[in-house]
Each structure stands twice: as C-alpha cells, then as structure tokens.
N, C-alpha and C positions, 0 to 999 in steps of 0.2 A: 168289235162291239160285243155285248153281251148282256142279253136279256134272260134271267133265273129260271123264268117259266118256257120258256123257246129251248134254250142251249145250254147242253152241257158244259160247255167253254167257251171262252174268246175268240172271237172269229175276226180275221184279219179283213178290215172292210175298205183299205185302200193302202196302196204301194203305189211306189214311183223313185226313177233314180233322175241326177241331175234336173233338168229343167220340170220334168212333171213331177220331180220331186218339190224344187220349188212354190208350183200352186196350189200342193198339197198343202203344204205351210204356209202361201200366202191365204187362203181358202179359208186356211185352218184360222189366222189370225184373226181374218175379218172379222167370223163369228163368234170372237171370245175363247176357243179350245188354247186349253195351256199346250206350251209345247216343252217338249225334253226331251233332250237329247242323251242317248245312251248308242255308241258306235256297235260297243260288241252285239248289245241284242237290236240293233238298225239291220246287223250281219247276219243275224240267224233268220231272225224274223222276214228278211228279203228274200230267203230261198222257198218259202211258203206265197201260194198261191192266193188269190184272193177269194174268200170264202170258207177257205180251209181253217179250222180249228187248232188253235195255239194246243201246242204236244205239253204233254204234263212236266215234263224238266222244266219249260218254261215258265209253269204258274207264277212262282215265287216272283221272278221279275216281272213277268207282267202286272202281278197284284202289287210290284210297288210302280209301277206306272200308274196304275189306277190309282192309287192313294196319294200320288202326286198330282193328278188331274183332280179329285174329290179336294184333296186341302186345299189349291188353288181356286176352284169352282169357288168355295166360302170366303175367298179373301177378296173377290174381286165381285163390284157393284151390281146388280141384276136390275134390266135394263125393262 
C-alpha cells in the first residue's frame, strides 16, 4: 500500500504462499483488486516482511504494478 502523505514507499500489506496465498487472491477477487501476476518480483518481494517498505531497486516494478491496477481500476464498472 501507499499513501503520499503517510509513506515514503510501498509497503507490502499482505503475503502468503500456497493456500494462504490462495485467499489472498480469492479475497482479492471478491473485491474487485486486479490481479497480475509477475513470478520474478512474486520472488523478491516474498522475502520482505509485511510492513516493510519496498527497497528502491524495486520502484520501477512496482510502479508498473500500480499502473497495471490504476488502468484496470478504469476499465472495470464501479459498483
């Protein structure tokens, strides 16, 4: 997650492997969150804690995660 005025960075606000990874993405579906999948940064990003601040190598991917969830956000009906 990441709020401009709170956080300097991204902060990772949920992880799970296998099954809790699961209801992470079922959870995630219910309420509308696009999902996308990306293995290598699945891989980096599960060695960070939850809470912890995405490292700056990361931005770039994660800013195109975000621009993946925002163009999505727009394409899909608001309920």
């Amino acid at each position: 997650g990441y709020q401009k005025e709170k956080n300097s960075a991204p902060k990772v606000l949920a992880s799970g492997k296998g099954e809790s990874a699961a209801k992470i993405i079922s959870l995630a579906k219910e309420h509308g969150v696009p999902i996308k999948e990306d293995e290598d940064l699945i891989e980096i990003l599960s060695k960070l804690d939850l809470g912890d601040e995405i490292p700056p190598n990361m931005y770039k991917a994660v800013a195109e995660v975000f621009a993946f969830i925002y163009q999505m956000a727009n394409k899909t009906p608001k309920n």
